[in-house]
C-alpha positions as CSV (number, residue, x, y, z in Angstrom):
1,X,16.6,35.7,-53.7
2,X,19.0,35.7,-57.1
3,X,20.5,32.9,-58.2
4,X,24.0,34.4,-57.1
5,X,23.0,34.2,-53.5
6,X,21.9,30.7,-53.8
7,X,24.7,29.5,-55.1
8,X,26.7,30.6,-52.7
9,X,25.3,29.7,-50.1
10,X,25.5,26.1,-51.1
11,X,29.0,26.2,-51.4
12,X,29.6,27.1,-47.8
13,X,27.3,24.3,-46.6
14,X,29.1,22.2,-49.2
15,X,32.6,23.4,-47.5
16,X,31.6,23.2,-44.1
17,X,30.3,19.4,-44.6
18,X,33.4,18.7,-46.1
19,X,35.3,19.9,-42.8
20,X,33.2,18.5,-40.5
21,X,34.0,14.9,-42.8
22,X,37.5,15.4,-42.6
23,X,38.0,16.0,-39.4
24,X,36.2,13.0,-38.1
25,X,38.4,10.9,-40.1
26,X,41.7,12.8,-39.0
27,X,40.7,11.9,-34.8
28,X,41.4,8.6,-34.7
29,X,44.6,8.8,-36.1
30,X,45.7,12.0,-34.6
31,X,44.4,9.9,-31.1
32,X,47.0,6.8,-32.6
33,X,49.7,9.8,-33.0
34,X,50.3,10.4,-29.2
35,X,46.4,11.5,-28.4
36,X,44.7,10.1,-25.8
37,X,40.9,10.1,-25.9
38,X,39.1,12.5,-23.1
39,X,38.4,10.2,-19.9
40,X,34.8,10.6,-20.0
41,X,35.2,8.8,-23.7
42,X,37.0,5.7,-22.8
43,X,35.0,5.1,-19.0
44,X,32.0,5.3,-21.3
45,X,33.4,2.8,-24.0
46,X,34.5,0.6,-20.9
47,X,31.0,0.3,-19.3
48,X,29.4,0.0,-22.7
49,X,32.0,-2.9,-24.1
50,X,33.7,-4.7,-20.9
51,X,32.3,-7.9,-20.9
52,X,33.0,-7.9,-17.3
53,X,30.8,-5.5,-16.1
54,X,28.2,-7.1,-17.6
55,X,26.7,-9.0,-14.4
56,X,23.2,-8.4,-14.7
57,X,22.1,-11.6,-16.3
58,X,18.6,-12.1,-15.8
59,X,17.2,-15.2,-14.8
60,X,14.5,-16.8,-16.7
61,X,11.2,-16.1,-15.9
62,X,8.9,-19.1,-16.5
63,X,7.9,-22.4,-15.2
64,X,5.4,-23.1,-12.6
65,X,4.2,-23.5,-8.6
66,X,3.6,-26.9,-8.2
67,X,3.7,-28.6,-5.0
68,X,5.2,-32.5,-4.3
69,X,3.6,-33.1,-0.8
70,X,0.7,-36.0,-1.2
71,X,-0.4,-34.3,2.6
72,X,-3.9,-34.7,3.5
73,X,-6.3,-31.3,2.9
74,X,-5.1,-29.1,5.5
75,X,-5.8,-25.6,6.6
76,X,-3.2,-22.5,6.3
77,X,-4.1,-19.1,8.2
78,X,-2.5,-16.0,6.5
79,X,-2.0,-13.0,8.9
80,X,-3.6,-10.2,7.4
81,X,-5.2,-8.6,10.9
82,X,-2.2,-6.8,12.1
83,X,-2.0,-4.7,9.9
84,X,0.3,-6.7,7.6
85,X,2.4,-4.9,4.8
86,X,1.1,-7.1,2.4
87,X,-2.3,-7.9,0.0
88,X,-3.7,-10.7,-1.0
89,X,-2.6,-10.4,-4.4
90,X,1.3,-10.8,-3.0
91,X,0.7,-14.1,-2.0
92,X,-1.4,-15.8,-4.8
93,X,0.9,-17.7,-6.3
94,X,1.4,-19.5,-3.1
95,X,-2.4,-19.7,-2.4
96,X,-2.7,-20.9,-6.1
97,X,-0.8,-24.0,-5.7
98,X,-2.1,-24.9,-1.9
99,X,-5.7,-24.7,-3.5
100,X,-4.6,-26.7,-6.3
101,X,-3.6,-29.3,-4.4
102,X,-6.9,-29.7,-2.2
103,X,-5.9,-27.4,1.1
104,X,-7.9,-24.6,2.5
105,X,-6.3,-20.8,2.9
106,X,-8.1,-18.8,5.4
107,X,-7.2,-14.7,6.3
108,X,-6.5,-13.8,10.3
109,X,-9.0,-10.6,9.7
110,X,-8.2,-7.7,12.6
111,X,-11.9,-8.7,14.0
112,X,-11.1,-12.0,14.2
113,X,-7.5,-11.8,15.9
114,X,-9.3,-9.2,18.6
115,X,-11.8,-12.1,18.5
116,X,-10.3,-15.2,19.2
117,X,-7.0,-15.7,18.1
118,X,-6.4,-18.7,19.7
119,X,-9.7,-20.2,18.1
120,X,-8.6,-19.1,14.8
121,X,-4.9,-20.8,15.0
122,X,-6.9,-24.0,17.0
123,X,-8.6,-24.6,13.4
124,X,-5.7,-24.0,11.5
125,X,-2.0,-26.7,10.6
126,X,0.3,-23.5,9.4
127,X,0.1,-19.7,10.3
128,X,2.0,-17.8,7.6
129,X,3.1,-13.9,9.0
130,X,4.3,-11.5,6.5
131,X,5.2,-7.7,7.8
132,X,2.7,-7.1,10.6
133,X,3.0,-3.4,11.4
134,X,0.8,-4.0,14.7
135,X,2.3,-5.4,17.6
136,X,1.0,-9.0,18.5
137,X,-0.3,-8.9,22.0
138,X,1.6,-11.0,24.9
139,X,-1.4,-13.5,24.9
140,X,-1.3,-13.7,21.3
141,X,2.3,-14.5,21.7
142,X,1.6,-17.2,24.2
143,X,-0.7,-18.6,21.7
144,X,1.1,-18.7,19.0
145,X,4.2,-20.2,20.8
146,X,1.4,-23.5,21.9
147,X,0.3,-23.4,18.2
148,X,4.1,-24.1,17.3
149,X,4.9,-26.5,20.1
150,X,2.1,-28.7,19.4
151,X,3.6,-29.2,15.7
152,X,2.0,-26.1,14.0
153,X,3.3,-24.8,11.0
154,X,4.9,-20.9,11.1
155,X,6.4,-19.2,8.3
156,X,7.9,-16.0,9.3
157,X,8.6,-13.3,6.3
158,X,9.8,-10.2,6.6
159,X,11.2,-7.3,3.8
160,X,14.3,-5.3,6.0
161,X,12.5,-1.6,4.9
162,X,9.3,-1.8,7.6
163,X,9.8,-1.4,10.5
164,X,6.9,-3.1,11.5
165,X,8.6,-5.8,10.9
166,X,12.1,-5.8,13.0
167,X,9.8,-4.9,15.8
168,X,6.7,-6.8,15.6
169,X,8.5,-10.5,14.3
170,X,10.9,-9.3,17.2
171,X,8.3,-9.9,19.8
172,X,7.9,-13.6,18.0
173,X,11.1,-14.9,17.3
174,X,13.9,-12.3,16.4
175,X,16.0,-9.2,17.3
176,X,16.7,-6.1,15.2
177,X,20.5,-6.2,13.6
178,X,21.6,-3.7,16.8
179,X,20.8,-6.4,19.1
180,X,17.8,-5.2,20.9
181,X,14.8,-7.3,21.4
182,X,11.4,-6.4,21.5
183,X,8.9,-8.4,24.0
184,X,9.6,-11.9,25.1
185,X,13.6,-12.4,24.7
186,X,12.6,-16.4,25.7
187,X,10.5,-16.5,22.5
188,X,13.6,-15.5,20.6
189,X,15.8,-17.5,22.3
190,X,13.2,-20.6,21.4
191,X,14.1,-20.4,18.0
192,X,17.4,-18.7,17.4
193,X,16.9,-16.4,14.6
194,X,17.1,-12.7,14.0
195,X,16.2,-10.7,11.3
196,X,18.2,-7.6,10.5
197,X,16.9,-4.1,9.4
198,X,18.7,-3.3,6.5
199,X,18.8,-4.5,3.2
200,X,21.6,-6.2,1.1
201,X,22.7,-5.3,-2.6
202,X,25.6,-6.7,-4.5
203,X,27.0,-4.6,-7.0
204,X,28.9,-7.4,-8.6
205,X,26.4,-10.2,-9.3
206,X,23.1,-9.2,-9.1
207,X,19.5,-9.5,-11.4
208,X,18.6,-6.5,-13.3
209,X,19.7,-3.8,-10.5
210,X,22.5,-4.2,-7.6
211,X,19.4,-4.4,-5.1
212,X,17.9,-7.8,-6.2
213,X,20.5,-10.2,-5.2
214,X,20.9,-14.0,-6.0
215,X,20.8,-16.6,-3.1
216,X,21.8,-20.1,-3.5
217,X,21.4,-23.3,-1.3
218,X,23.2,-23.6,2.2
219,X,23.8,-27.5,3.1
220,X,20.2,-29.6,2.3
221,X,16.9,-28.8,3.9
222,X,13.5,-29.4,2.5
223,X,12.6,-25.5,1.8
224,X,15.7,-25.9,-0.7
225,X,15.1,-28.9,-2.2
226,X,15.4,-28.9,-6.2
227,X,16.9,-24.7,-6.0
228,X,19.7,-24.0,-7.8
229,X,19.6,-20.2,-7.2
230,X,16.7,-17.6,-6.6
231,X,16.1,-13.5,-6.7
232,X,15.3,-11.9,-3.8
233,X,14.3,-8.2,-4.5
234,X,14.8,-6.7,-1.3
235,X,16.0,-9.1,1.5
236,X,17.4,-8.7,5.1
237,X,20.1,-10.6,6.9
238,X,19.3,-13.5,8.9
239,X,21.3,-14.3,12.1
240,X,20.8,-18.5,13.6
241,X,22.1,-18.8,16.6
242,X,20.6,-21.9,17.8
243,X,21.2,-25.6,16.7
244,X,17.7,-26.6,15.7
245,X,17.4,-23.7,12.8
246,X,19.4,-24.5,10.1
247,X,20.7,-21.9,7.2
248,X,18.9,-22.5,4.0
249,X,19.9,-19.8,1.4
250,X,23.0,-18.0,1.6
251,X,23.5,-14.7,-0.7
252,X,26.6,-14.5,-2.3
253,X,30.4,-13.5,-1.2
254,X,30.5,-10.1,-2.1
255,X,27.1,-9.0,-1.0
256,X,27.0,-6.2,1.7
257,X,24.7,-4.8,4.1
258,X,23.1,-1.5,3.8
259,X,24.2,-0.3,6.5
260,X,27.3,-0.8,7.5
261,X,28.9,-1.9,3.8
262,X,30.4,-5.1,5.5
263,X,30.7,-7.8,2.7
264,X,30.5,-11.4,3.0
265,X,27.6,-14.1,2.2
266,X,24.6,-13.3,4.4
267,X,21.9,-15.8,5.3
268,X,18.8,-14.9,3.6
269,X,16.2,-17.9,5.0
270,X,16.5,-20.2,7.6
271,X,14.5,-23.4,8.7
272,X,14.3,-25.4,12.1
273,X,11.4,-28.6,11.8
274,X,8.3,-26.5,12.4
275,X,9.3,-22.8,11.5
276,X,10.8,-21.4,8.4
277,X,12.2,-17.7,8.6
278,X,12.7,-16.1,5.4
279,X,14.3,-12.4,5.1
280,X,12.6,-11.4,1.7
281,X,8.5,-11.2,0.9
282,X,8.4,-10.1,-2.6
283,X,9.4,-13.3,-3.9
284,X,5.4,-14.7,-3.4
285,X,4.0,-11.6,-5.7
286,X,3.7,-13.4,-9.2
287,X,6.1,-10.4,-10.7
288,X,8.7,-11.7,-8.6
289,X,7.6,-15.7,-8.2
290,X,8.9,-17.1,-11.7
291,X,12.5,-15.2,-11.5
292,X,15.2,-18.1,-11.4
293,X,14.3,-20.6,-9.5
294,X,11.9,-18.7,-6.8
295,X,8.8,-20.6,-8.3
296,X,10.6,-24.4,-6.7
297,X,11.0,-22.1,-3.7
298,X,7.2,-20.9,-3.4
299,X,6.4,-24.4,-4.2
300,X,8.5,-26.3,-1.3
301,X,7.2,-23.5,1.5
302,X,3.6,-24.7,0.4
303,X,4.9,-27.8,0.6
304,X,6.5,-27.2,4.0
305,X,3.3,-25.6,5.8
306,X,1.1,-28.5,4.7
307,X,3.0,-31.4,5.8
308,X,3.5,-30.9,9.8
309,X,1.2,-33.1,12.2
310,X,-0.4,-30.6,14.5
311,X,-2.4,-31.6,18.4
312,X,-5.6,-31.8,17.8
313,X,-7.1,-28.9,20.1
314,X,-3.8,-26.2,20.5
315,X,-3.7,-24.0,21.1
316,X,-6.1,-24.1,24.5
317,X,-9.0,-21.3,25.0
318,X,-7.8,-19.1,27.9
319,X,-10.4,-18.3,31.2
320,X,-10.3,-15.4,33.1
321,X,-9.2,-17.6,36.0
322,X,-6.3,-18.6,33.5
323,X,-4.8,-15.2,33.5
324,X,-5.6,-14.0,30.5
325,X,-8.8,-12.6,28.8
326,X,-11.5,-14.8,27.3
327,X,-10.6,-15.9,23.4
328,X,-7.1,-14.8,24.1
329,X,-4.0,-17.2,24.8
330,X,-3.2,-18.3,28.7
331,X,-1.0,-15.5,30.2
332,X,1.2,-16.3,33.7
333,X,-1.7,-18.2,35.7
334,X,-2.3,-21.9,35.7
335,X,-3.8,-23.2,32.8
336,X,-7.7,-24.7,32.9
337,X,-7.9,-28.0,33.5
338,X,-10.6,-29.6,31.2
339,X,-13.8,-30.7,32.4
């Protein structure tokens, strides 16, 4: 290429620079003139800048699971036999600090609730249930309501998205948010809670995305005791409806419901003296257990399923003659009278 060429072909780039300089200098001022800048330009400078729509203030995300109860060693059975939407690995910061502090954690295997289910809760002080996605059998039921009455420990956590879990806990102790009930209605009117079956999200005040929502203290119970304010990643609406369960974290004003968009503060757990009903699981996985305050939170539900006084003996092995099957819970007959 000649010299001539080249040269001129700098000075074009040189003059178009020189435009393209100018003109981004002129736009502000030609804006100041009697401009306005395009609406796409200022809704973008308003999310990026507004100091207000900055709500998404994580928590911190450290401390540790530590347990206050000086409770002799007891033992705490963990539902995995129903086909539970939930591992192990979910729950070990919870099983960390019972071990820690001298108590046994056993797993309700599918053999062993097929078994003797009533054998397994008879050697057990606290039955923790998260998501079963199989039905629990009337008997089972049965068994599980002696287990409570004779001072057993239940803990009763459920996320709103399986439906395992509006219909399953339904046969236990709740209704789905339409106001069916599944199984026994007396076992829900025992403890007067229902879960509800879709999630709530708070696009005002929320951690990291509008579907984790913060939950703070309702009035004093032990399960709340030293928490200022925890995460819960995907929770459902509790409704108490009798006088023995109390509210014990209550989401905040403008959170809604999934669906039906109705806001308002939503219970999130609730606690009676021997059951605690919680609307969120994913605060026990250790991703999850160290946001805000949820680690005092795992730490007083250990404390909580630990320091009941169950019956020696309860629940009682069914007979045939009993009316229910052999291993299984006492069904509608008269219950066998011990030798």
């Amino acid at each position: 290429m000649s010299q001539r060429n080249l040269l001129g072909g700098t000075v074009v780039f040189a003059v178009a620079l020189g435009l393209i300089l100018v003109g981004a200098a002129v736009a502000p001022y030609a804006f100041q003139l009697g401009g306005s800048a395009p609406a796409d330009t200022e809704n973008a400078a308003k999310q990026a800048f507004d100091a207000d729509e900055l709500v998404a203030t994580p928590g911190p995300e450290s401390g540790d699971v530590t347990m206050d109860s000086n409770a002799e060693p007891k033992t705490v059975l963990i539902d995995v036999g129903h086909e539970n939407d939930v591992s192990e690995s979910d729950m070990q910061p919870l099983v960390d600090a019972l071990v820690a502090n001298g108590h046994q954690v056993k797993y309700l295997t599918r053999e062993d609730a097929q078994r003797d289910f009533n054998g397994s809760l008879r050697g057990a002080d606290a039955f923790v249930v998260v998501n079963p996605e199989q039905p629990y059998t009337g008997d089972q039921l049965a068994g599980l309501r002696s287990f409570e009455d004779a001072g057993g420990r239940v803990a009763l956590l459920g996320d709103p998205q399986s439906a395992g879990t509006t219909s399953v806990l339904g046969l236990i102790t709740v209704s789905v948010s339409s106001g069916t009930t599944g199984g026994d209605a007396g076992l829900t009117s025992d403890y007067g809670v229902s879960f509800g079956s879709s999630s709530l999200y708070n696009m005002h005040d929320y951690y990291l995305n509008y579907e984790n929502v913060y939950a703070t203290p309702e009035g004093e119970t032990a399960l709340t005791e030293g928490v200022d304010e925890v995460v819960f990643r995907d929770a459902a609406p509790l409704s108490v409806s009798a006088d023995s369960v109390s509210p014990a974290l209550v989401s905040g004003g403008e959170t809604r419901v999934e669906s039906i968009r109705k806001t308002g503060p939503y219970t999130v757990a609730a606690q009676s003296e021997t059951v605690v009903a919680i609307g969120d699981a994913d605060f026990l996985a250790p991703e999850s257990a160290y946001e805000a305050d949820n680690e005092v939170l795992v730490g007083n539900l250990a404390d909580f399923l630990v320091s009941g006084d169950k019956e020696a003996g309860a629940p009682a092995s069914a007979t045939p003659e009993s009316g229910g099957e052999p291993g299984s819970a006492p069904g509608q007959g008269t219950a066998p009278t011990p030798a």
